[in-house]
C-alpha positions as CSV (number, residue, x, y, z in Angstrom):
1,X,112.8,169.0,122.2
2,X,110.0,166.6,122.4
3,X,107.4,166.3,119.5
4,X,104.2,164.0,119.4
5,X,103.3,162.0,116.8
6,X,99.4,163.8,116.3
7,X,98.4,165.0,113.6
8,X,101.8,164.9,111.7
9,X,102.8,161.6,112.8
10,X,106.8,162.9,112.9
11,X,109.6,160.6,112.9
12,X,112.0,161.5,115.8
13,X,114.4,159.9,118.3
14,X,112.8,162.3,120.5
15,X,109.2,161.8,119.6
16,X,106.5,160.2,122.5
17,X,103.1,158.9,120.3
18,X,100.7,159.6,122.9
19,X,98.1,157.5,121.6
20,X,99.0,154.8,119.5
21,X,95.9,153.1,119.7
22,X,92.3,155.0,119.0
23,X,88.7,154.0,117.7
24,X,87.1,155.9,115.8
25,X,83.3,155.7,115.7
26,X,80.8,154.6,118.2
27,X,81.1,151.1,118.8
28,X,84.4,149.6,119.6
29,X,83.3,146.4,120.0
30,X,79.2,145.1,119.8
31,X,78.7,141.3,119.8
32,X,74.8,140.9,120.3
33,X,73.7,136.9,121.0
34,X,70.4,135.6,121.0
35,X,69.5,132.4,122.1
36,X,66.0,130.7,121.4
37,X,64.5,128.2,123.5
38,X,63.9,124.2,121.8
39,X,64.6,125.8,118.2
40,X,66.4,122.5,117.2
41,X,64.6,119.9,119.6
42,X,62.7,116.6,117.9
43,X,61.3,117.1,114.8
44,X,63.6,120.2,113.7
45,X,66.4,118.9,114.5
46,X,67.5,117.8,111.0
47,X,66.6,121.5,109.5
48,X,69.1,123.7,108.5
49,X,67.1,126.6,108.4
50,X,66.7,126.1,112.0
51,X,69.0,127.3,114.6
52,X,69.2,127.7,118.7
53,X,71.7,130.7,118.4
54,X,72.3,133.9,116.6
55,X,75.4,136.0,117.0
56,X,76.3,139.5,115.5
57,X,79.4,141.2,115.5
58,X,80.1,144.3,114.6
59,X,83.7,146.0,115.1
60,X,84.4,150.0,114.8
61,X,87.5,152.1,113.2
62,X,90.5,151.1,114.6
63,X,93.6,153.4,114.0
64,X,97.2,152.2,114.9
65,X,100.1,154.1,115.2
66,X,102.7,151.0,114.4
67,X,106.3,151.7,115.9
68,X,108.9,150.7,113.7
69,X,112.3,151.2,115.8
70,X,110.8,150.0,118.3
71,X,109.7,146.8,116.3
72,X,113.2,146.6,115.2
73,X,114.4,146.7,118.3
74,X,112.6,144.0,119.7
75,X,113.4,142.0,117.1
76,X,117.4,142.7,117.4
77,X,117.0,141.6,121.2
78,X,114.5,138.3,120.5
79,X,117.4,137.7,117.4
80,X,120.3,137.9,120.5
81,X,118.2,135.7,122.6
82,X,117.1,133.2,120.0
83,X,120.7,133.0,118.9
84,X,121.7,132.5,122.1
85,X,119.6,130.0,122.9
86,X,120.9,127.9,119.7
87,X,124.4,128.2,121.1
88,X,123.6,126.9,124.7
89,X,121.5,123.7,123.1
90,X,124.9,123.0,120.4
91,X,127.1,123.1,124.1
92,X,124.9,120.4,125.5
């Protein structure tokens, strides 16, 4: 039998996460830039209150589902191949 991981968030050889990654809100991801024209040229140049650009960032809810056997797992294989890899370079 195959279970999701939503709502309960079960911990199964046999379960499939369908969504591991969601946002929850509005805005994933809203970056607003305003440029302004000779804002720092001659005489303001040399003030800090002064600037040419303005950026605002503003990031939503992110919810993760974070897989740990298959974490682990990639982590046994990069251990095989790292360990591996030490081997080949003590041969040479």
């Amino acid at each position: 039998m195959i279970s999701t991981c939503a709502p309960e968030l079960k911990s199964s050889i046999h379960s499939v996460c369908v969504q591991i990654l969601s946002f929850v809100g509005d805005d994933v991801f809203k970056l607003d830039l305003a440029l302004y024209n000779d804002a720092t040229e001659r005489q303001k140049y040399l003030d800090l209150h002064a600037f040419d650009i303005e950026v605002s960032l503003r990031t939503g809810c992110m919810k993760v589902v974070f897989l740990n056997k298959f974490v682990q797992n990639l982590l046994v294989r990069l251990d095989a191949v790292l360990l591996t890899h030490l081997i080949i370079r003590s041969l040479v």
